[in-house]
C-alpha positions as CSV (number, residue, x, y, z in Angstrom):
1,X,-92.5,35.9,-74.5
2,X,-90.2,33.5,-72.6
3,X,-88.1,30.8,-73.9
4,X,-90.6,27.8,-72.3
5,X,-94.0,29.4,-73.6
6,X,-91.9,29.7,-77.2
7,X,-91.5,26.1,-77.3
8,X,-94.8,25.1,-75.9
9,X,-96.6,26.8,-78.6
10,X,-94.3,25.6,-81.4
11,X,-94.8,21.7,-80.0
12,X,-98.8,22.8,-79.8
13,X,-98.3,23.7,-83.4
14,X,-96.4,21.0,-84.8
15,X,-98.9,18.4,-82.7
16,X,-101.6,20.1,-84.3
17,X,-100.2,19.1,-87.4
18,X,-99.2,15.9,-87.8
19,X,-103.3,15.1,-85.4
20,X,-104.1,16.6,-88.8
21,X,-102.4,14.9,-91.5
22,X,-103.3,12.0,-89.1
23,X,-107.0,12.6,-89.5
24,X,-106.6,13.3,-93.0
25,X,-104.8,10.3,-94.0
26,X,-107.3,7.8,-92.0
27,X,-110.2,9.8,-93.4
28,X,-108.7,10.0,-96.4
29,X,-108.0,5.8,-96.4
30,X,-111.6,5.5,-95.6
31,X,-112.9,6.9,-98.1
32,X,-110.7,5.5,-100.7
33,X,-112.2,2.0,-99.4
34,X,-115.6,2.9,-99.9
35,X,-115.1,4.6,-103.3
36,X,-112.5,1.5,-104.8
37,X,-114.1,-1.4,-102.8
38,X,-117.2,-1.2,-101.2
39,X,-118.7,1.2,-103.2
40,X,-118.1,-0.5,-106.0
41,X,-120.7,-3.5,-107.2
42,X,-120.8,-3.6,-110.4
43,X,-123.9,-6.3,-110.5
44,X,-126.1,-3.4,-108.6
45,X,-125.9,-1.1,-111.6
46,X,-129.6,-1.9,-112.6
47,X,-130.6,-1.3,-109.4
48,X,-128.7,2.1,-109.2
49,X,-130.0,3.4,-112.2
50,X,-133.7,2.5,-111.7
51,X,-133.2,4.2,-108.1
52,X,-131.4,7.2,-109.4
53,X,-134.3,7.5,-112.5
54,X,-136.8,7.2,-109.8
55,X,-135.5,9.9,-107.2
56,X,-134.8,12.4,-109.8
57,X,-137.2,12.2,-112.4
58,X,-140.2,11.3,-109.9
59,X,-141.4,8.2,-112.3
60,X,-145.3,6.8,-111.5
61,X,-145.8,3.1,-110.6
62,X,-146.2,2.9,-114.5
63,X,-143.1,4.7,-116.3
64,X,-140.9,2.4,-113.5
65,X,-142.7,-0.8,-114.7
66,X,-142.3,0.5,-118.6
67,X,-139.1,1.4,-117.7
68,X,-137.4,-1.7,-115.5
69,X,-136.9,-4.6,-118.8
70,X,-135.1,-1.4,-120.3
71,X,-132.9,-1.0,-117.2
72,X,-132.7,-5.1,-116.6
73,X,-131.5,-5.5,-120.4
74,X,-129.4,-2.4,-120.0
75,X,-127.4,-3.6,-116.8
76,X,-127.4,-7.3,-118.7
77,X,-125.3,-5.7,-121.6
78,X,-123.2,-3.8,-119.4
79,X,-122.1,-6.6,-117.2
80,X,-121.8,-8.6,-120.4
81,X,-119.7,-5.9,-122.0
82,X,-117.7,-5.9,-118.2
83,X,-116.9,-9.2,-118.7
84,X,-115.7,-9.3,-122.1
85,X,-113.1,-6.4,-121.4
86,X,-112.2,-8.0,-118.2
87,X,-111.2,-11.4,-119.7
88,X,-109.9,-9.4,-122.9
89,X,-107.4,-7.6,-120.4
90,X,-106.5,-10.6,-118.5
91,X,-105.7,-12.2,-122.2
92,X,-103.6,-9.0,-123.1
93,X,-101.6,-9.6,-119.6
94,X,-100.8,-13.1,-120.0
95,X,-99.5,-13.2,-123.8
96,X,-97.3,-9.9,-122.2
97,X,-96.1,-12.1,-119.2
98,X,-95.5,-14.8,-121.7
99,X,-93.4,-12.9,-124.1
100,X,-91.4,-10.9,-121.2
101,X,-91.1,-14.1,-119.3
102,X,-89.0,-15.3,-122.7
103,X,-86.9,-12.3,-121.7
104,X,-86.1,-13.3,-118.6
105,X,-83.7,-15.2,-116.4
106,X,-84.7,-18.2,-114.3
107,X,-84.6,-16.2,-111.3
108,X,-86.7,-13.5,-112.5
109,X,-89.4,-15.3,-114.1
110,X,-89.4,-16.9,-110.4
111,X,-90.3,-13.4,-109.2
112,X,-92.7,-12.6,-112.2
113,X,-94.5,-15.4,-111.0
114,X,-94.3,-14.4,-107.1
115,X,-95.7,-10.9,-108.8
116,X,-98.7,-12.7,-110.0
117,X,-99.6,-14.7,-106.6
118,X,-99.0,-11.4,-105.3
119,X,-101.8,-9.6,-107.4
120,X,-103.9,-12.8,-107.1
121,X,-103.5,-12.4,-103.4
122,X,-104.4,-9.1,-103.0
123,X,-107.8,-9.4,-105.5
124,X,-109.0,-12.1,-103.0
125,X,-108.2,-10.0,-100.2
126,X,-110.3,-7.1,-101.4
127,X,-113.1,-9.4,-102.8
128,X,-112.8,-9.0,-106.4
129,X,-113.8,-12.0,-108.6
130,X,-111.3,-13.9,-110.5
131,X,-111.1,-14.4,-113.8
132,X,-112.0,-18.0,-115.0
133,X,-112.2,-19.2,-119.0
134,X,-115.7,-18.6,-118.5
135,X,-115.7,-15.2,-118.1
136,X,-113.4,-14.9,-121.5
137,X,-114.3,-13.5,-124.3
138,X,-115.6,-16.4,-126.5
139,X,-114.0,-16.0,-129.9
């Protein structure tokens, strides 16, 4: 095998690969998107579960009208119970930024605070709703 053929096929080779991790790291992205962002709707959970009851245990006109207030008070609990934790855990966040921001100096409280806009930021940007006092916990 001569020197030029050699080197062709190791370039072929080493083009394969990174067209590879290429592929696999935009299909890879893509599906991370769908799965994190899109995919995720928390409000549709009724209407998932009625759909996936329905496909797989083949329910009649009758068990899915027995069955929907079930699912419709089910989904209500769990998107009460969603918004509960949610404004629990933004509670637990600010008392910690609050008690490390006593820890701090002026200048890095000014970053903390650049950290938050940063996360605020980046919820909007992916569509995810922010937490207002009325989606606290009521104590």
């Amino acid at each position: 095998m001569n020197s030029a053929l050699k080197w062709k096929l190791i370039a072929g080779f080493i083009l394969a690969f990174v067209a590879g991790g290429i592929t696999g790291a935009a299909v890879g992205g893509m599906h991370a998107r769908h799965v994190f962002f899109e995919f995720h709707h928390p409000e549709l959970i009724g209407v998932r579960m009625m759909e996936q009851f329905r496909s797989e245990l083949n329910l009649t006109p009758e068990q899915v009208a027995k069955i929907s207030p079930i699912i419709d008070k089910t989904a209500a609990e769990l998107q009460k119970v969603r918004r509960d934790t949610g404004g629990r855990v933004r509670e637990i966040w600010m008392e910690a930024h609050q008690q490390i921001a006593g820890n701090l100096t002026d200048e890095q409280r000014q970053k903390l605070l650049q950290m938050k806009e940063h996360h605020h930021q980046w919820r909007h940007r992916h569509g995810l709703p922010e937490f207002s006092p009325e989606m606290s916990p009521t104590r």
